[in-house]
C-alpha positions as CSV (number, residue, x, y, z in Angstrom):
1,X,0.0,0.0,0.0
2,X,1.7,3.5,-1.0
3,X,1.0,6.5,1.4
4,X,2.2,8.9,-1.9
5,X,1.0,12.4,-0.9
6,X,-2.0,13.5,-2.5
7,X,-1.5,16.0,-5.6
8,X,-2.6,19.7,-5.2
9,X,-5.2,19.2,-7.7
10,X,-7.1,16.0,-5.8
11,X,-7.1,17.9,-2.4
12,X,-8.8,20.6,-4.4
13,X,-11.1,18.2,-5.2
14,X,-11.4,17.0,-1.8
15,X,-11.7,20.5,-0.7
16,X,-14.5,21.5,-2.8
17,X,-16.3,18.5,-1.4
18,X,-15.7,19.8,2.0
19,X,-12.7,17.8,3.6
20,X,-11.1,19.7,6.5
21,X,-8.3,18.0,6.3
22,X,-7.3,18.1,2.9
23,X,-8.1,21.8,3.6
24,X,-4.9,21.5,6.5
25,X,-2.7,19.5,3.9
26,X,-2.8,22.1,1.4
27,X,-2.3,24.8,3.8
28,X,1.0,23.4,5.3
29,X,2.3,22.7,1.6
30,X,2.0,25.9,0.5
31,X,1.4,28.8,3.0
32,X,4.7,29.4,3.6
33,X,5.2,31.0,-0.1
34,X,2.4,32.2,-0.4
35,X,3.2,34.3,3.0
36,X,6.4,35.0,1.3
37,X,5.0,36.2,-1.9
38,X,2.6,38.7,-0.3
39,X,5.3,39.8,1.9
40,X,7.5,41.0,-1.2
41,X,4.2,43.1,-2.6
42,X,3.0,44.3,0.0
43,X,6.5,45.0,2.4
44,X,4.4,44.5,5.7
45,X,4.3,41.3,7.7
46,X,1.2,41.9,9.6
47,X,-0.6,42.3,6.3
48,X,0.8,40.1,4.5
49,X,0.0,37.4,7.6
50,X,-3.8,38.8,6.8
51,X,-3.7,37.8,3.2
52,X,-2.9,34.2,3.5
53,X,-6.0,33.8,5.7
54,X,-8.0,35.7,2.9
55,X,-6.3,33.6,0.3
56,X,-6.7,30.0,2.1
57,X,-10.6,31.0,2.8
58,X,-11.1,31.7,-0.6
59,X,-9.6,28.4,-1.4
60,X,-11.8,27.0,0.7
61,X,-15.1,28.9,-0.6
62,X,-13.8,28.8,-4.4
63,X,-12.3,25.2,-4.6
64,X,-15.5,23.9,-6.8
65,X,-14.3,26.4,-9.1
66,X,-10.8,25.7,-9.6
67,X,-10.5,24.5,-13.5
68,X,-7.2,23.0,-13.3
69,X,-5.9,24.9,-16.1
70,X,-2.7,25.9,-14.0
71,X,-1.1,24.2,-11.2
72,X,-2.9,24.6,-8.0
73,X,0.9,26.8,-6.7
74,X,0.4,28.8,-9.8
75,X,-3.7,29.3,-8.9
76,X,-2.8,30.4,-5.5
77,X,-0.4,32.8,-6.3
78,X,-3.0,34.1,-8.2
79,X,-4.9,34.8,-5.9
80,X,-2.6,36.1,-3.7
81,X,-1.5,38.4,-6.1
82,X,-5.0,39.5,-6.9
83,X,-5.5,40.4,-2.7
84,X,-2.4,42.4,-2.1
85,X,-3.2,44.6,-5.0
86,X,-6.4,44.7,-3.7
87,X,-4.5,45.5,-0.5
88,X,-2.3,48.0,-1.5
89,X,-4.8,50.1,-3.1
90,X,-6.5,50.5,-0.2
91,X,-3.3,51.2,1.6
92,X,-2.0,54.1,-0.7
93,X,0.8,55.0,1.5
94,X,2.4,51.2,0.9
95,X,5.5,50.8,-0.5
96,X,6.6,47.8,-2.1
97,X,9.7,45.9,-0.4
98,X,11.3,43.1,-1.5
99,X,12.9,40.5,1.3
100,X,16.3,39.6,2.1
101,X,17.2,36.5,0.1
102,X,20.6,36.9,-0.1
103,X,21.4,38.4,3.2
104,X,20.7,35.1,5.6
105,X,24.1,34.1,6.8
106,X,26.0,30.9,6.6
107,X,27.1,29.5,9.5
108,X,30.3,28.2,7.3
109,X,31.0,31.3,6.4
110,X,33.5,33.4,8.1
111,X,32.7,36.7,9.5
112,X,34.3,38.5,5.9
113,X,32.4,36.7,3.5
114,X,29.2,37.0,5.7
115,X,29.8,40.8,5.1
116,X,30.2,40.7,1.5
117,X,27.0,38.5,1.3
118,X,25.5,41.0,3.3
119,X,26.7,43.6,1.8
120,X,25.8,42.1,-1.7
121,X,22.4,41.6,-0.7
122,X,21.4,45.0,0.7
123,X,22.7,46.2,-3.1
124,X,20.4,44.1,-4.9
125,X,17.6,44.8,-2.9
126,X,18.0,48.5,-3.5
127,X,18.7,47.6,-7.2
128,X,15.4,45.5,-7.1
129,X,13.8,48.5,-5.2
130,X,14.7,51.0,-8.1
131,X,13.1,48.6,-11.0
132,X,9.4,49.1,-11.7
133,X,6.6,47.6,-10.1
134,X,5.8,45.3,-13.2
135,X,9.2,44.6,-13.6
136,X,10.1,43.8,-9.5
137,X,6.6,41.2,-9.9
138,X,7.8,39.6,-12.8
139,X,11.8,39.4,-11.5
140,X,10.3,38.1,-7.9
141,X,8.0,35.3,-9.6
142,X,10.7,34.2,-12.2
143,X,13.5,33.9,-9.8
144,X,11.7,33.8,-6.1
145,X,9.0,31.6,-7.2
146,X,10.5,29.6,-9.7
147,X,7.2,30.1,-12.1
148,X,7.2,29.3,-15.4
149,X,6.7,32.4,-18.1
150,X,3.5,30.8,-18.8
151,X,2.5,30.9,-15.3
152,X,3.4,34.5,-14.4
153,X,1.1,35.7,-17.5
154,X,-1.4,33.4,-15.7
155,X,-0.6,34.9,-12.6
156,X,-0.2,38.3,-13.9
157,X,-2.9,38.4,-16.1
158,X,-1.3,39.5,-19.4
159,X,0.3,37.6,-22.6
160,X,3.3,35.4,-22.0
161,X,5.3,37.7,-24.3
162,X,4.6,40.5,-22.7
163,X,6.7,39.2,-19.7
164,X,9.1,37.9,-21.6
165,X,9.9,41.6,-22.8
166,X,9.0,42.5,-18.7
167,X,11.9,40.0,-17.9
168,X,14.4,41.1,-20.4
169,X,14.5,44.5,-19.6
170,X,13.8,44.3,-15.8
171,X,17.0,42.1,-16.0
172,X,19.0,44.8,-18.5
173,X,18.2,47.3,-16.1
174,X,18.9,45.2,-13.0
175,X,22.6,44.4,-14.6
176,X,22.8,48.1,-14.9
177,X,21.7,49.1,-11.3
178,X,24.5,46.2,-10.2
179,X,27.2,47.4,-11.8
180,X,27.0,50.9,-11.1
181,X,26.5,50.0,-7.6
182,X,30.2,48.0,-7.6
183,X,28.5,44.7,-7.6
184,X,29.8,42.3,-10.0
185,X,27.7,39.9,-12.0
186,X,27.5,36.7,-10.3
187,X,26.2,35.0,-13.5
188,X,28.1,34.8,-17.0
């Protein structure tokens, strides 16, 4: 007998027929990025812990609906995407932040080259800062997120090539920012 984990799409399924557990399941796969993601649009923990509840209810109110046209990740990215938008608009003061990905230390590292992480961090986040809002989304779900191009013009809600010319000239511009900040290219 295989105890496999059950795929996104079939505790959907179970979700729409009203299993709390399934619910639970789902929740503990995926609210983690999903916290993470609303964090980097929305730069505030507090609401960004508020939209995964509103995300994760409308998962459970909405799962009859899901199609399955996208991967349940991509779907609920979606969503969440869709919320702090929501959110920031009614917050016009909110300033979007992106997180400190390369600043967590290694413990192998000695106290110089966890300064020059940290150091090369805070640059690209400012370099991040300084890109546009359309470009920052599409940067954070390429490379944060690991989605597809398909699935950020899902996500997004515009044509694939569109964020292919987002990408390319978030990334010109990001190579730019870098290198007049003193930070060399970490990729060929």
């Amino acid at each position: 007998m295989s105890t496999k984990p059950a795929a996104d799409d079939v505790l959907i399924a179970r979700i729409a027929a009203g299993d709390r557990l399934a619910m639970r399941v789902l929740y503990g796969r995926h609210h983690v990025r999903v916290y993470r993601f609303a964090l980097r649009l929305v730069g505030n923990e507090q609401v960004a812990e508020d939209l995964i509840s509103e995300v994760f209810l409308d998962v459970w109110r909405q799962a009859g609906k899901f199609e399955g046209r996208s991967l349940v990740s991509t779907w609920l990215l979606a969503i969440t995407r869709f919320k702090a938008l929501s959110a920031l608009r009614r917050r016009q003061d909110a300033e979007l932040k992106d997180e400190a990905a390369l600043a967590i230390e290694d413990p192998s590292d000695d106290p110089e080259i966890a300064a020059q992480k940290k150091d090369t961090g805070e640059a690209l986040r400012k370099c991040l800062d300084q890109l546009s809002p359309d470009h920052r989304e599409v940067v954070d779900l390429v490379y944060y997120h690991e989605k597809s191009l398909e699935e950020v013009a899902l996500i997004v809600g515009i044509p694939e090539n569109t964020v292919k010319t987002r990408l390319f000239y978030a990334r010109k511009k990001l190579a730019d920012l870098l290198e007049a900040a003193g930070v060399e290219r970490g990729w060929p």
